[in-house]
N, C-alpha and C positions, 0 to 999 in steps of 0.2 A: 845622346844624339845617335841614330843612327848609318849605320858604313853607307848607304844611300846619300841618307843629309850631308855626311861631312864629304862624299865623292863630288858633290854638287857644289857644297860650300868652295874646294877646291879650285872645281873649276870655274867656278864667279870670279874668283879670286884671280887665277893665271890670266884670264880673259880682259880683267881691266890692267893687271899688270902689263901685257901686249898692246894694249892701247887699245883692242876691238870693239868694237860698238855692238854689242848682242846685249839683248835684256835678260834680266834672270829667270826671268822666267821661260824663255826659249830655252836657255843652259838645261834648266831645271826640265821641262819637256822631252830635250833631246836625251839626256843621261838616263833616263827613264826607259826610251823608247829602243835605247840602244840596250838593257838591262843587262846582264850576267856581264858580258863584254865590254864595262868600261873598269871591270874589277880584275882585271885581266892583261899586265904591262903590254903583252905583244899585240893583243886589239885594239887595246888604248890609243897607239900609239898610230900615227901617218906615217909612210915613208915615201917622200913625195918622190926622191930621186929613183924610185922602184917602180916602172910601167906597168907590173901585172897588177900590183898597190892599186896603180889610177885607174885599171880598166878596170877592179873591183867596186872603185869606190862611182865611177860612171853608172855601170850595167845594174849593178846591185840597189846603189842609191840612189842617182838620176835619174836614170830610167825606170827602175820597179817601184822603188819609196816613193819618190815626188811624182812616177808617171810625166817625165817628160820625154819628148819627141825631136830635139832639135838633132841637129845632126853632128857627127862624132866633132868635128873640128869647132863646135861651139861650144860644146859639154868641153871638150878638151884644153879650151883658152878659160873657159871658167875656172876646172880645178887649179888651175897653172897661176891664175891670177890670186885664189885664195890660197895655196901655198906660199905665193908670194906674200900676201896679207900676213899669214903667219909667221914669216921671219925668215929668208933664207939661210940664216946662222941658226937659228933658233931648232937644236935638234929633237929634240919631242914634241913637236906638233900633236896635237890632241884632237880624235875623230869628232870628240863632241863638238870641238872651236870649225872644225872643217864643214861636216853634216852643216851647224846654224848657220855658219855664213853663206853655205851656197843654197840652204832651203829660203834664206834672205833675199839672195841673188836675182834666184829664179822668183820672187813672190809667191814663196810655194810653205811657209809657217804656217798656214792655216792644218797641212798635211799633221800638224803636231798636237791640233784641236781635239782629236776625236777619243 
């Protein structure tokens, strides 16, 4: 198997452990798309309680990856809401469980088709 397969295997795995409703195949999309950097602890990882973290994770991936437009205060109750999703105890949060659930969010998974 390879470091690919079993990073993906992984995070199938954390993902139904957390109870998230993401299909494997988005896991498997996202891990992919995020490449070198889910092999990578400090990339890996969310730091929700970190504001430069969430304007990273807004400007960079809301807005450039999925091309969304909405405005800061609704991009901002989104990550806030799947940070919550992911477990406010729960301190490794994983970009790939974060990335699917808000390209779910926004109906924006097809962005992982091409």
């Amino acid at each position: 198997m390879s470091k690919r397969d079993e990073k993906i295997e992984a995070m199938i795995a954390e993902a139904k452990k957390l109870g998230l409703n993401i299909s494997d195949d988005l896991i498997t999309k996202v891990v992919i798309g995020l490449g070198p950097s889910v092999y990578n602890k400090n990339s890996e990882l969310i730091a929700c309680g970190k504001a430069s973290e969430l304007e990273t994770i807004k400007n960079n991936f809301l807005r450039k990856k999925l091309g969304l437009t909405d405005d800061d205060a609704k991009l901002d109750e989104a990550i806030k809401e799947v940070c919550e999703e992911l477990g406010t105890s729960n301190r490794s949060k994983k970009r790939v469980h974060m990335y699917a659930l808000l390209a779910m969010k926004f109906d924006k998974v097809t962005v992982y088709d091409a």
